[in-house]
Phi, psi and omega in degrees: 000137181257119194253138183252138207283010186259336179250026181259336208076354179269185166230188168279174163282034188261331161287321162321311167291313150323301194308317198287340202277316158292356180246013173052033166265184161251120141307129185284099194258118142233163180278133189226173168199028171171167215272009181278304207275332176279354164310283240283337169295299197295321189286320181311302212275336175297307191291350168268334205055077198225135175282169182219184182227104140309047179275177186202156189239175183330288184298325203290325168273019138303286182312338183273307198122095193278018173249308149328306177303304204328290191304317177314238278274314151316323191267318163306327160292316157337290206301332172266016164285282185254013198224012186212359193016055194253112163274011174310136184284144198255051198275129162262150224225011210350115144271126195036069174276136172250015191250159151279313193320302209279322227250296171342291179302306169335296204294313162317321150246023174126340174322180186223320196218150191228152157231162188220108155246109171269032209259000185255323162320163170280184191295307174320305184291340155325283180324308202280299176305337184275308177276023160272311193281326158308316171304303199284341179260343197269328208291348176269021211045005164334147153268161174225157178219133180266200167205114182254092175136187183187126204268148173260181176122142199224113151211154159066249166227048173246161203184088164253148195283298189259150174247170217226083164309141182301167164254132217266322132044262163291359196266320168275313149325320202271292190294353188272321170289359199231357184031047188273132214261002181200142191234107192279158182213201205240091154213069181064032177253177184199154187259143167121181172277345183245089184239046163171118207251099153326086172275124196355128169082341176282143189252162158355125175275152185292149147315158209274044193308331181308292208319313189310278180006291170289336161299337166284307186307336192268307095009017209276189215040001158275141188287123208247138207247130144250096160263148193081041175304319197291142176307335197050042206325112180290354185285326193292320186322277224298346173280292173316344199270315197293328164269041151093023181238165167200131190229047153352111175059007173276123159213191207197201189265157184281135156336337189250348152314317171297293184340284171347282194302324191276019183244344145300194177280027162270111201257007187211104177247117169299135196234107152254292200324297189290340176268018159269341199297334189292306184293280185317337197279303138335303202267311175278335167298296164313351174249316186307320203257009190221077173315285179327337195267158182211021179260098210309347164313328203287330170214352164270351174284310176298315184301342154295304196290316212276340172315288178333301167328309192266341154310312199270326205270328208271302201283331155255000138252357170265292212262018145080348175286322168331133186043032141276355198275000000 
């Protein structure tokens, strides 16, 4: 049976994406994988009023369950509908489905929005696998997000050694063949907490702003996508390193970079690294100063509350969404 994500409550991203393009923000796509970190996503994004993107990747829908997500994303609306009396527009979101299959079955339980990364293909075939999954979706109102260039970087279960900057080049053949309604790309962001290997006193490299640049020009008003956003917040680092953990040199993009981008055509910034970083830094600070506890309320409710904290703070001051929705 095929459920359509309008009776879910949700949308698509394509008014989201008009709006952030003209109010010069980013819509806050984060990544959840359990029902803690999505309140804390949906109570962030209501008490800011920021519209959001609800995603979840292959494994992430695995670990959950697609009959489950189904019903969560349902349920989150509800819950910021009538207990949170919030309307910000919701989109669920498939992050890097590599399948026509993975993306079909998606559209099919409800998703609102899909990606098809075809960024591991040679270019034709990139082309051909996007525009399957662009049909089979438009014909469900879906929005779709392709991908050109390849991000280095290991989350979840994408894993590349080297990134491949997009080519600015290739972005109008590529959106004119493949009718893809948002396009994520490659100017030096990268997934996972270690995006980048630092050597003492060196700082981060800036981002590719020409390459953006020039893409807006080949392209312009199109909506453009950054994956492997996250800041990677050294108080969280530094809270796992300090309770017992270690994360040695993870770092991520600086904060006034994102800004920068989301004030361009980047109309969507991907966030995971830092709400897991979030989560964990909690969690072990309440079993480091509260050995005895084993009651899971116990640290996954502050690993929540703290979530919230950095949702709201990430949607006014990085990504310019609080009080857009």
């Amino acid at each position: 049976m095929v459920v359509s994500y309008k009776d879910l409550g949700l949308v698509n991203s394509r008014e989201m994406f008009k709006k952030a393009m003209a109010g010069k923000y980013a819509v806050p796509a984060y990544n959840f994988n359990n029902m803690e970190q999505l309140q804390a996503i949906i109570g962030g994004c209501a008490e800011s009023n920021s519209p959001v993107i609800i995603q979840v990747s292959s494994g992430a829908r695995k670990y959950a369950n697609q009959t489950l997500l189904r019903y969560m994303a349902e349920g989150a609306v509800q819950m910021c509908r009538h207990d949170l009396k919030s309307n910000i527009p919701i989109v669920l979101h498939l992050d890097h489905g590599d399948t026509f299959e993975l993306c079909k079955s998606c559209v099919d339980t409800g998703f609102s929005s899909v990606m098809i990364d075809g960024s591991h293909h040679p270019y034709e075939k990139n082309i051909e696998v996007t525009k399957q999954v662009v049909e089979y979706a438009h014909a469900h109102d879906v929005t779709v997000e392709g991908e050109l260039g390849v991000l280095a970087g290991i989350e979840d279960e994408v894993s590349a050694e080297h990134h491949t900057y997009t080519d600015p080049n290739q972005v109008v053949d590529f959106v004119k063949r493949t009718g893809v309604d948002s396009l994520a790309i490659s100017i030096g962001t990268s997934h996972g907490a270690y995006k980048f290997r630092l050597k003492p006193g060196e700082s981060v490299p800036p981002l590719r702003f020409d390459i953006l640049a020039e893409i807006e020009k080949k392209i312009p008003g199109f909506p453009i996508v950054l994956h492997g956003a996250s800041s990677v917040v050294q108080e969280y680092v530094a809270m796992i390193n300090k309770f017992g953990g270690k994360m040695d040199n993870a770092v991520g993009v600086p904060e006034e970079q994102l800004r920068r981008a989301a004030q361009s055509a980047v109309c969507k910034i991907n966030i995971d690294s830092d709400g897991r970083l979030v989560v964990t830094a909690i969690i072990r600070k309440v079993f480091a100063e509260q050995p005895g506890e084993f009651d899971p309320r116990k640290y996954l409710g502050p690993a929540r509350e703290e979530l919230k904290k950095l949702i709201i703070a990430k949607n006014t001051n990085v990504l310019g969404s609080a009080g857009k929705a």
